[in-house]
C-alpha positions as CSV (number, residue, x, y, z in Angstrom):
1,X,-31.7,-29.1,-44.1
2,X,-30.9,-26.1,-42.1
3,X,-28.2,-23.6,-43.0
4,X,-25.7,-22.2,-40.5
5,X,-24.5,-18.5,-40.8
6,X,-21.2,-18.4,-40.3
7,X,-19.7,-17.4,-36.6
8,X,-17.4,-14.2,-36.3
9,X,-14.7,-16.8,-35.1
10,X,-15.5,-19.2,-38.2
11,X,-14.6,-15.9,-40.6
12,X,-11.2,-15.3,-38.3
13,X,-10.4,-19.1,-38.6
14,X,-11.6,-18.8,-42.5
15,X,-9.2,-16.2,-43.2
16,X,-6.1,-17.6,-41.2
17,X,-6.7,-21.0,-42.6
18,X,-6.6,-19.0,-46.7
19,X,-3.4,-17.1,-45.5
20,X,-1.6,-19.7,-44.2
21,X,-2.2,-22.0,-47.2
22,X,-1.0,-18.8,-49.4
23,X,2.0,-18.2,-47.6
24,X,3.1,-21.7,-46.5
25,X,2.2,-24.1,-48.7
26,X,1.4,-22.7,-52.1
27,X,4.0,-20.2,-52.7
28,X,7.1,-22.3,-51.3
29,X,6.4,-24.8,-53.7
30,X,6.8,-22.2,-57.0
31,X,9.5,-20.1,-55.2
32,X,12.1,-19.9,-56.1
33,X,12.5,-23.4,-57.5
34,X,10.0,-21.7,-61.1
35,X,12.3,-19.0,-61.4
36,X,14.2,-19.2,-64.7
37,X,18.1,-17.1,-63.7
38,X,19.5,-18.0,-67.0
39,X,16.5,-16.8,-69.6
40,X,13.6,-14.6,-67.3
41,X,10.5,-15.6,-66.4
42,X,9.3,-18.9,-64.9
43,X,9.3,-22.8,-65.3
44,X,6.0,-24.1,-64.1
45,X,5.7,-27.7,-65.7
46,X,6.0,-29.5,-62.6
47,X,5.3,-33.1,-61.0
48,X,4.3,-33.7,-58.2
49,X,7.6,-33.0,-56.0
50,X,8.3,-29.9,-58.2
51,X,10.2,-31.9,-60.4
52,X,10.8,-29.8,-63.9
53,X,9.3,-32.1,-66.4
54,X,9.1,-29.5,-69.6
55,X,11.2,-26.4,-70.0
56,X,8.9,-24.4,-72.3
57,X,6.9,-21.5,-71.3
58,X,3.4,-20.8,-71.8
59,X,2.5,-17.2,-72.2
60,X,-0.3,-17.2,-70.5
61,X,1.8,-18.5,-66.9
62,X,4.3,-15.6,-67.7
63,X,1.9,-13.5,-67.2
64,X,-0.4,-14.8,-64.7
65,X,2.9,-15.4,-62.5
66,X,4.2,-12.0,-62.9
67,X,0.9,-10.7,-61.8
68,X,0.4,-13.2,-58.7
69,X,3.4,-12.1,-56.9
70,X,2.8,-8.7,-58.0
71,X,-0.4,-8.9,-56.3
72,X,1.2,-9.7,-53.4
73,X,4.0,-7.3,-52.9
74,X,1.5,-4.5,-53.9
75,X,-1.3,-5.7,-51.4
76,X,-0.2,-8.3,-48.6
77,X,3.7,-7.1,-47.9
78,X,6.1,-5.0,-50.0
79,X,8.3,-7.7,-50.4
80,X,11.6,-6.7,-53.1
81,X,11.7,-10.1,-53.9
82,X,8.3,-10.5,-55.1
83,X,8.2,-7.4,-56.7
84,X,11.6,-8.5,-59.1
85,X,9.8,-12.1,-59.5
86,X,6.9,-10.0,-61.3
87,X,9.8,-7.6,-63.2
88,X,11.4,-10.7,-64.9
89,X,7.8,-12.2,-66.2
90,X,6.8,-9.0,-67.6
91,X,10.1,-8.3,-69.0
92,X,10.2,-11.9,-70.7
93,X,7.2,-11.6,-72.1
94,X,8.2,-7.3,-73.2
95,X,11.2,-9.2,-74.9
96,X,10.0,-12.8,-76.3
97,X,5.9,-11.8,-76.2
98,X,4.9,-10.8,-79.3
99,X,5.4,-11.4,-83.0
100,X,7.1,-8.5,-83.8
101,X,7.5,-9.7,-87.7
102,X,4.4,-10.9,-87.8
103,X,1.3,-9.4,-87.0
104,X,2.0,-7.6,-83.7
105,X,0.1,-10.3,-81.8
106,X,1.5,-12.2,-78.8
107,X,2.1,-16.0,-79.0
108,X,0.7,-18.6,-76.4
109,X,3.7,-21.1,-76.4
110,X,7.3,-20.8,-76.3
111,X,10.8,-22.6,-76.1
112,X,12.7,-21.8,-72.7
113,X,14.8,-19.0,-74.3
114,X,11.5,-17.4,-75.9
115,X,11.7,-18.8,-79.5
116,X,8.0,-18.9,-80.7
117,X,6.2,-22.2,-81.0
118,X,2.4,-21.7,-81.3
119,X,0.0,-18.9,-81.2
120,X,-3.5,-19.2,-80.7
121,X,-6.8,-17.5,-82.8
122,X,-8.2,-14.9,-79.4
123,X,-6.2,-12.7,-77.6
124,X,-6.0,-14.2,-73.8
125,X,-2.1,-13.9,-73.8
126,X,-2.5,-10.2,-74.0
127,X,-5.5,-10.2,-71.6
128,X,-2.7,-12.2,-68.8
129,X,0.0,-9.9,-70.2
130,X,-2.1,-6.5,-69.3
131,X,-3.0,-7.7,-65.4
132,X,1.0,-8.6,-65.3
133,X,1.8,-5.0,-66.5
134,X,-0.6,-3.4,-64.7
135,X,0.4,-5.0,-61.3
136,X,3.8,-4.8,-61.6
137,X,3.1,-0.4,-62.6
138,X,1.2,-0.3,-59.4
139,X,4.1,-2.1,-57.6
140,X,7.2,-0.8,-59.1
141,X,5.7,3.2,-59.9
142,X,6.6,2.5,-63.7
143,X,4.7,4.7,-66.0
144,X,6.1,2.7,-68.7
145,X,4.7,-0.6,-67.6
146,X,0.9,1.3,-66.7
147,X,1.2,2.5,-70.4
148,X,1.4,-1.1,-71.5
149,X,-1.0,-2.4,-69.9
150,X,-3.4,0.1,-71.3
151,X,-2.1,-0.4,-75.0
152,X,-3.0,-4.2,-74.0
153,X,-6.0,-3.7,-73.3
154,X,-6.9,-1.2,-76.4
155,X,-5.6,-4.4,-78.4
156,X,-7.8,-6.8,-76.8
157,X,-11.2,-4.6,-76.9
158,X,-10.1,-3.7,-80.6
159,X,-10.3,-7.3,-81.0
160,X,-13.5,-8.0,-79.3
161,X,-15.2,-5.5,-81.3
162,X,-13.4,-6.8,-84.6
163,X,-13.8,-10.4,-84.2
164,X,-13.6,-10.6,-88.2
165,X,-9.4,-8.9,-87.7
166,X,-8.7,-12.7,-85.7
167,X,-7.6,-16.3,-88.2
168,X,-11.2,-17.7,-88.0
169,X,-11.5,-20.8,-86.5
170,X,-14.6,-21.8,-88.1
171,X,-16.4,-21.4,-91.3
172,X,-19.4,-18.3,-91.4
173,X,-21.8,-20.9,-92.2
174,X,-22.9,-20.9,-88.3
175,X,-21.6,-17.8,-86.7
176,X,-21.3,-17.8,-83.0
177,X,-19.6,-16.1,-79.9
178,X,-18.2,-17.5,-76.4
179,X,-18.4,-16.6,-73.3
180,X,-14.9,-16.2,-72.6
181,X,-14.7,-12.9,-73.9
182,X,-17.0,-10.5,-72.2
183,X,-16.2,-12.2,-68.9
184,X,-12.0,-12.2,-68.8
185,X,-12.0,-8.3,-70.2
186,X,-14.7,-7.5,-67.6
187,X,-12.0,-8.9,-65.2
188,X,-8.9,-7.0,-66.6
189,X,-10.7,-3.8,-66.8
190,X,-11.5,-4.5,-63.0
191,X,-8.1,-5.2,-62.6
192,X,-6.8,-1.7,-64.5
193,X,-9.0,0.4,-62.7
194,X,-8.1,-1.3,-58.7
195,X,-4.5,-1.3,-59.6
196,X,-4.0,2.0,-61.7
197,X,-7.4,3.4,-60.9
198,X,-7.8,4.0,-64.3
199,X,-11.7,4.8,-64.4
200,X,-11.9,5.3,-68.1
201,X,-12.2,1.4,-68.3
202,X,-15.6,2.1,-66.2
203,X,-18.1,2.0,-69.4
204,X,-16.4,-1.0,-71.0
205,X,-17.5,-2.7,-67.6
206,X,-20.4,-2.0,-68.5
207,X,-20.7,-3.0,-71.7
208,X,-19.1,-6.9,-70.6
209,X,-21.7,-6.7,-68.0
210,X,-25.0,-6.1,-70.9
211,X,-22.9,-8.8,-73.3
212,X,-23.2,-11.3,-70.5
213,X,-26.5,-10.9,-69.3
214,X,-28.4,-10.1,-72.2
215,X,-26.6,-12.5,-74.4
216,X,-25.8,-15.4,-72.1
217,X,-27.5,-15.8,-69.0
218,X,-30.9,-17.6,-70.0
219,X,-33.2,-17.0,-67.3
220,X,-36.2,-19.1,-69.3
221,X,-33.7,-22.1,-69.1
222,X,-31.7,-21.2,-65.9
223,X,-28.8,-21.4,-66.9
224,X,-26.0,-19.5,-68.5
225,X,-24.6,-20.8,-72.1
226,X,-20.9,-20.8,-73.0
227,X,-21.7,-20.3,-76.8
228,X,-24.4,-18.9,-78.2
229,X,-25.6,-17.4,-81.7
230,X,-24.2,-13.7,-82.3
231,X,-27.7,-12.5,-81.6
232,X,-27.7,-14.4,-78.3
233,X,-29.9,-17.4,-79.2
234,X,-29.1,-21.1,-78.4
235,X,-27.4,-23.1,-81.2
236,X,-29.1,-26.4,-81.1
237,X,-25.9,-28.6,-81.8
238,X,-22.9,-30.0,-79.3
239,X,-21.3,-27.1,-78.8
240,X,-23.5,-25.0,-78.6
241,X,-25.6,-26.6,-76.0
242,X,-22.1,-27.8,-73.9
243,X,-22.1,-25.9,-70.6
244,X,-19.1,-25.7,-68.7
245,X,-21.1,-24.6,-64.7
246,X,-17.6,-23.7,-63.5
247,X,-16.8,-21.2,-66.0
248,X,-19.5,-19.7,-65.5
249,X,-19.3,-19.4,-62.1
250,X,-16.2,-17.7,-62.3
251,X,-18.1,-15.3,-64.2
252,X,-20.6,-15.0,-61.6
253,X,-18.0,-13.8,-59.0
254,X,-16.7,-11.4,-61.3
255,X,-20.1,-9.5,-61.6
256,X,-20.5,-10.0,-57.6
257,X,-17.1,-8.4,-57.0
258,X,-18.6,-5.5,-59.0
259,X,-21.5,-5.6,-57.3
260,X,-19.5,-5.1,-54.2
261,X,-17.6,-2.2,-55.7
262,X,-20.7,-0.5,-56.6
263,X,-22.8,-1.5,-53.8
264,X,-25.6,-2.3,-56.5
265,X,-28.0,-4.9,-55.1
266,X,-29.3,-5.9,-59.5
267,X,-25.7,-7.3,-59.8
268,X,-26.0,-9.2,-56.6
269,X,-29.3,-10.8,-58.1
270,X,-28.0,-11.0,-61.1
271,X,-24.1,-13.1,-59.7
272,X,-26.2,-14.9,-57.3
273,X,-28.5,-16.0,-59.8
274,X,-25.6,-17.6,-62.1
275,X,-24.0,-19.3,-59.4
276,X,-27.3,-20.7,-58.5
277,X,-28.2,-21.7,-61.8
278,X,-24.9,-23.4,-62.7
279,X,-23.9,-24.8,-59.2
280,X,-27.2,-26.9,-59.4
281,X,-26.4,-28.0,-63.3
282,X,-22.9,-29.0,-62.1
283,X,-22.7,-30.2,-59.2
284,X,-22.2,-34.0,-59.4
285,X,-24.6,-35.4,-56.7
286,X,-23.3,-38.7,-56.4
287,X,-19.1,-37.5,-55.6
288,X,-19.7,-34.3,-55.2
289,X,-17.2,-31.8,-56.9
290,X,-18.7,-30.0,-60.2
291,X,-18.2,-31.6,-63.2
292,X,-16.5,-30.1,-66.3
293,X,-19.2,-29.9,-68.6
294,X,-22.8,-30.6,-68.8
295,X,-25.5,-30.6,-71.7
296,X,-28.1,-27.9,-71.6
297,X,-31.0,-30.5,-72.2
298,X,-29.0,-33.0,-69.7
299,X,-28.4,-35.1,-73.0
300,X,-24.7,-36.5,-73.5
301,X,-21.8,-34.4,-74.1
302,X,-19.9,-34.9,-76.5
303,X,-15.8,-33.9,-75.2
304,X,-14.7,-37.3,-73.2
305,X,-13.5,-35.5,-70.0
306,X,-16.6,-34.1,-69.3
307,X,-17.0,-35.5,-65.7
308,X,-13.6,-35.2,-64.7
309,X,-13.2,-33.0,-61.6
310,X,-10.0,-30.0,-63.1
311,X,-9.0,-27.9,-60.0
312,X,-9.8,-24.6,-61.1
313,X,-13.6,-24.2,-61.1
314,X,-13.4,-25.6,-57.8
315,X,-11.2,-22.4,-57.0
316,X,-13.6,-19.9,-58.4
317,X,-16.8,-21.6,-56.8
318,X,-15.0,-21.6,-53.2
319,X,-14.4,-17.4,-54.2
320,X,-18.6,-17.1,-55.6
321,X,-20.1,-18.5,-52.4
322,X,-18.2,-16.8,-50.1
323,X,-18.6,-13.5,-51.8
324,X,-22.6,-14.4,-52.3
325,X,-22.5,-15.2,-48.3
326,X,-20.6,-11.7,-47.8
327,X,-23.1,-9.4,-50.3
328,X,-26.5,-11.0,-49.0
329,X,-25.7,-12.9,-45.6
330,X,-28.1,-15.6,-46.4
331,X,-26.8,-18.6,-44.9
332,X,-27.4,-21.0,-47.7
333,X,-24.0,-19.6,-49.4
334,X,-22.3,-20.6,-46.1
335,X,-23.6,-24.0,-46.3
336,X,-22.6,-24.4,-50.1
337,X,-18.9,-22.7,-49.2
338,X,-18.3,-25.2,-46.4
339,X,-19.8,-27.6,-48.6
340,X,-16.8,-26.9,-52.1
341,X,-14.7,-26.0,-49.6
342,X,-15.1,-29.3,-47.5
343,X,-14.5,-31.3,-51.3
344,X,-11.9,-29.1,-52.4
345,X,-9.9,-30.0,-49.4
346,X,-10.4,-33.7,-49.4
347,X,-9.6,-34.1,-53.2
348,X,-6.9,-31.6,-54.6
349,X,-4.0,-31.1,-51.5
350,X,-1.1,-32.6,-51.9
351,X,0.0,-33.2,-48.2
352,X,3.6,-34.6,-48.7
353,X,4.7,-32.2,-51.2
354,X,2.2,-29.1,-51.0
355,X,0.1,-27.2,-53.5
356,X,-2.3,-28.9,-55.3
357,X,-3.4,-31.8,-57.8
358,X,-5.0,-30.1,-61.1
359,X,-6.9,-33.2,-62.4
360,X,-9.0,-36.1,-60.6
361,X,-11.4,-38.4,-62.2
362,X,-15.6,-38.5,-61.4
363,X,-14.9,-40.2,-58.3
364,X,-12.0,-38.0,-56.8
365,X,-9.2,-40.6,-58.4
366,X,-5.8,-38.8,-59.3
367,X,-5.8,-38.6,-63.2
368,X,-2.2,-36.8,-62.8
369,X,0.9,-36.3,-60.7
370,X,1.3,-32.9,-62.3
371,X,1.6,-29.8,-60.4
372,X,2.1,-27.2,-63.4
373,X,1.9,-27.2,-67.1
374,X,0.6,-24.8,-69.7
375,X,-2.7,-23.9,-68.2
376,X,-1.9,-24.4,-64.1
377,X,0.7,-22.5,-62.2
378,X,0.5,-19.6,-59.7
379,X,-2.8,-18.2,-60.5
380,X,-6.3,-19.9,-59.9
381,X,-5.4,-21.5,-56.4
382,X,-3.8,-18.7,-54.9
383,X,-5.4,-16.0,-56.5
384,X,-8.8,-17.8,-54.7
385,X,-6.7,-17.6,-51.3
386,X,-5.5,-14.5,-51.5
387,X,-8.9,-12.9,-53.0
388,X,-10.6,-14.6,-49.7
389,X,-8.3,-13.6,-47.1
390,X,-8.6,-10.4,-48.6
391,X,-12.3,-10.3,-48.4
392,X,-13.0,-11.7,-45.0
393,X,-10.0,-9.5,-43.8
394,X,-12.5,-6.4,-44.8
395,X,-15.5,-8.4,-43.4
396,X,-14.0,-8.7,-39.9
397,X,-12.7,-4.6,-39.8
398,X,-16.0,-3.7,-41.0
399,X,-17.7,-5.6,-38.6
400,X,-15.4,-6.4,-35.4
401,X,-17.5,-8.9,-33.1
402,X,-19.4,-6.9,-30.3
């Protein structure tokens, strides 16, 4: 089958068909019906219709909400509005964060009025908290806000090096590591050095980058693993042959984004490579759509759900083949971008009500009427709009059609 490049007029219709999604039907839905007046922050558990179904908050929306709209005001339009949506995450989660009696660490879920309910083993709260704090110090010139985000981030890199300081979660009878790690610090210290241009961050960039593909990506088995031994070898049990392709692809466009900022043509092989490998483990050739997880040795897997269709890796694949397309112009990542993109839009949007579904079944069925909870709100979606208008908005100053 041949592949198409993509037209100069296909990129222009690309990126106005990303903003206008952005701006018209993803951010009326959350604004300014999340915005909590009476306590700070934001509501996100919605239904369908933005109906509030759960007042709690979950840490990690606080601060992936603040730093959204942050995002926006500091990049798009220097909107005041968007810029005091971001003040009141960050300053909910300054005020109601943390476990200040406790030790020091932030919690994951909270009552409406910031009264502490559950706090999880890794640091990913912090890891939201720091983009939040960062954005908003880019945004709103606060050198107190830029000097929290960089304590953040010494906390969660203190953490990743001392694994052993975190409540265990398992026994030490089979020592392991995740994925997850490496790849969300690699993208916060991306983050801290576009949005404070803090270049210090530059050789724990690095260091993410090694982790991940010396430890993770598998080039003997083409694929890269989500959990692995500490000295990077497969752990021949459920877990630690479960592979979650999307995930991983997420990862992927984070080392292609650096790849891009360093003009390094490895770390183009290297992102392409992981999307390749992953896309062709998950993508589910009978509905199309990537499934949740797969089993390295394509045996069973063993967490029920594992061929349900969730909206977010569908976000970050649409991001990795465009940006693959971009770095190498081969037209195969065209075709495999029209081809997420073409699923994406059939199955998630919600064309009464706006923004998007969050969970289908194998075959595309809705598995839930919600809008937001705990781990969707402002953040995967419309951080994959606005990073593609943003890129194909460079692609089409850099090269205006002759």
């Amino acid at each position: 089958m041949p592949h198409n490049h993509y037209t100069h007029q296909d990129l222009h219709d690309l990126r106005e068909a990303y903003r206008r999604a952005l701006l018209d039907d993803v951010l009326p839905f959350w604004l300014p019906r999340a915005m909590d007046d009476v306590h700070g922050g934001y509501l996100v558990s919605r239904d369908r219709d933005g109906r509030l179904v759960d007042d709690d908050k979950s840490v990690w929306q606080q601060g992936r909400f603040a730093w959204m709209t942050a995002t926006l005001h500091n990049t798009f339009e220097r909107r005041p509005e968007w810029l005091e949506t971001a003040r009141s995450g960050v300053q909910f989660l300054r005020d109601h964060g943390y476990d200040r009696a406790g030790d020091g660490r932030m919690f994951f879920h909270l009552t409406r009025d910031g009264q502490p309910l559950r706090k999880r083993r890794y640091y990913f709260s912090e890891c939201f908290a720091c983009l939040a704090s960062a954005a908003y110090a880019q945004g709103a010139q606060d050198d107190a806000s830029a000097n929290e985000a960089l304590a953040l981030f010494e906390k969660c890199t203190h953490s990743y090096e001392h694994p052993e300081t975190l409540p265990a979660k398992f026994t030490a009878n089979r020592p392991s590591k995740g994925l997850g790690p490496p790849m969300i610090l690699l993208n916060v210290a991306q983050q801290l050095r576009e949005t404070l241009g803090e270049t210090s961050v530059q050789p724990w960039i690095d260091r993410f980058i090694e982790e991940i593909q010396g430890d993770f990506v598998k080039p003997d088995l083409r694929c890269v693993m989500e959990q692995v031994a500490l000295d990077g070898s497969v752990i021949d049990h459920f877990d630690g042959r479960t592979l979650n392709p999307g995930h991983a692809i997420e990862g992927a466009w984070f080392i292609l984004h650096e790849a891009k900022h360093r003009a390094d043509k490895a770390l183009i092989e290297l992102g392409c490579q992981m999307l390749d490998w992953m896309w062709d483990r998950g993508w589910d050739k009978e509905y199309g759509g990537l499934l949740y997880f797969t089993d390295l040795h394509g045996g069973p897997v063993q967490e029920y759900w594992h061929d349900m269709k969730f909206w977010w890796p569908h976000n970050e694949a649409e991001i990795a083949t465009l940006l693959a397309y971009l770095l190498t112009q081969n037209p195969y990542y065209a075709e495999r971008h029209r081809q997420i993109r073409a699923y994406n839009l059939r199955t998630f949007p919600d064309p009464e009500y706006g923004e998007w579904f969050g969970y289908v079944h194998r075959d595309g069925r809705l598995s839930s009427s919600l809008k937001g909870n705990h781990w969707k709100g402002l953040f995967h979606m419309p951080r994959m709009q606005w990073y593609c208008w943003r890129l194909l908005d460079e692609q089409l100053e850099a090269v205006p059609q002759s």
